[in-house]
C-alpha positions, 0 to 999 in steps of 0.5 A: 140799581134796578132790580129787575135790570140787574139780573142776568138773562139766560140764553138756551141752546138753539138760542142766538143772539147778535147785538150790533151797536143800539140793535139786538137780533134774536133767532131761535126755533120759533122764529126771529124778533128785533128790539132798539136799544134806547140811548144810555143801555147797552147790553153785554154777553158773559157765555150763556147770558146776557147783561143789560147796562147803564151809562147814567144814573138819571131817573129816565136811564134807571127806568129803562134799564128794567124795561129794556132787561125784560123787553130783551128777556121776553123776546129770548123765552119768545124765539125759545118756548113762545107765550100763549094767551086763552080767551072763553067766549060766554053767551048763547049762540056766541061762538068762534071759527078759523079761517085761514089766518082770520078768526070768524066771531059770531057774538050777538051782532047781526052778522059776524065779526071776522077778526085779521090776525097779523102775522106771526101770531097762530090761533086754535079754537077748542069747542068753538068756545075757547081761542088759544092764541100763540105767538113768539112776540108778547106784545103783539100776542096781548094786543091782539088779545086785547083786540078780541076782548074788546069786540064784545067785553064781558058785561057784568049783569049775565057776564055775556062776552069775550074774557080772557080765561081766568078772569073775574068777572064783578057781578051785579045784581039785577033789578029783580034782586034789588026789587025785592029789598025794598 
């Protein structure tokens, strides 16, 4: 049995959530998400949690039964508290502005970068250096994270560019620091 698939899933109150053969609706206070269960899952409601199930016990039905558990897990703590990701943009003169639901990025390019934010995913700029991303749904939350950082990664000699807070950049040395081994 699947570690992961085999614990329960919490529902908080203000939570609801509606299963309707292979569909799973969740609604909560910050908004609704919707997930399709894969064939061989099912899910089950014991009062305040929720059981994820498999029919089989082939090797594809022992790989989803985790999956499908935290996919489901995410989008309840979603609808409830929501997920956040932070960014820092790096560099001189590199900085971030909202505009309605766009981000304008100004990172060393000859004009500006103006980055769509889909639906459903909010943006704060603090000091025109840090972009707080807020969303209900993880997945689209990190894959527009990852659209950010990819518009100007962090390079590794002065570490210029969009990283995600917290993040380790690996340094190298330049040729000046290799110069004077030699």
């Amino acid at each position: 049995m699947s570690r992961i698939g085999r614990l329960a899933i919490p529902v908080p109150g203000g939570v609801q959530v509606n299963v309707t053969g292979a569909d799973v609706k969740v609604e909560g206070p910050k908004g609704k998400l919707s997930h399709t269960l894969p064939a061989g899952i099912a899910i089950a409601r014991d009062g305040a949690t929720l059981r994820v199930t498999r029919e089989g016990d082939g090797r594809s039905a022992r790989a989803l039964h985790g999956l499908t558990r935290k996919l489901v897990a995410n989008m309840v703590t979603g609808v409830s508290t929501g997920f956040t990701r932070s960014l820092e943009i790096i560099g001189v003169g590199y900085r971030a502005e909202v505009k309605g639901s766009a981000i304008q990025l100004s990172l060393g390019f000859s004009h500006p970068i103006v980055y769509q934010l889909p639906q459903g995913v909010q943006a704060k700029i603090e000091k025109q250096t840090l972009i707080t991303l807020e969303s209900s749904d993880r997945r689209m939350l990190g894959e527009v994270a990852a659209g950010l950082r990819g518009l100007r990664p962090p390079e590794p000699y002065k570490g210029k560019g969009v990283k995600y807070a917290g993040e380790k950049i690996r340094r190298k040395a330049g040729k000046a620091a290799g110069a004077a081994g030699a």
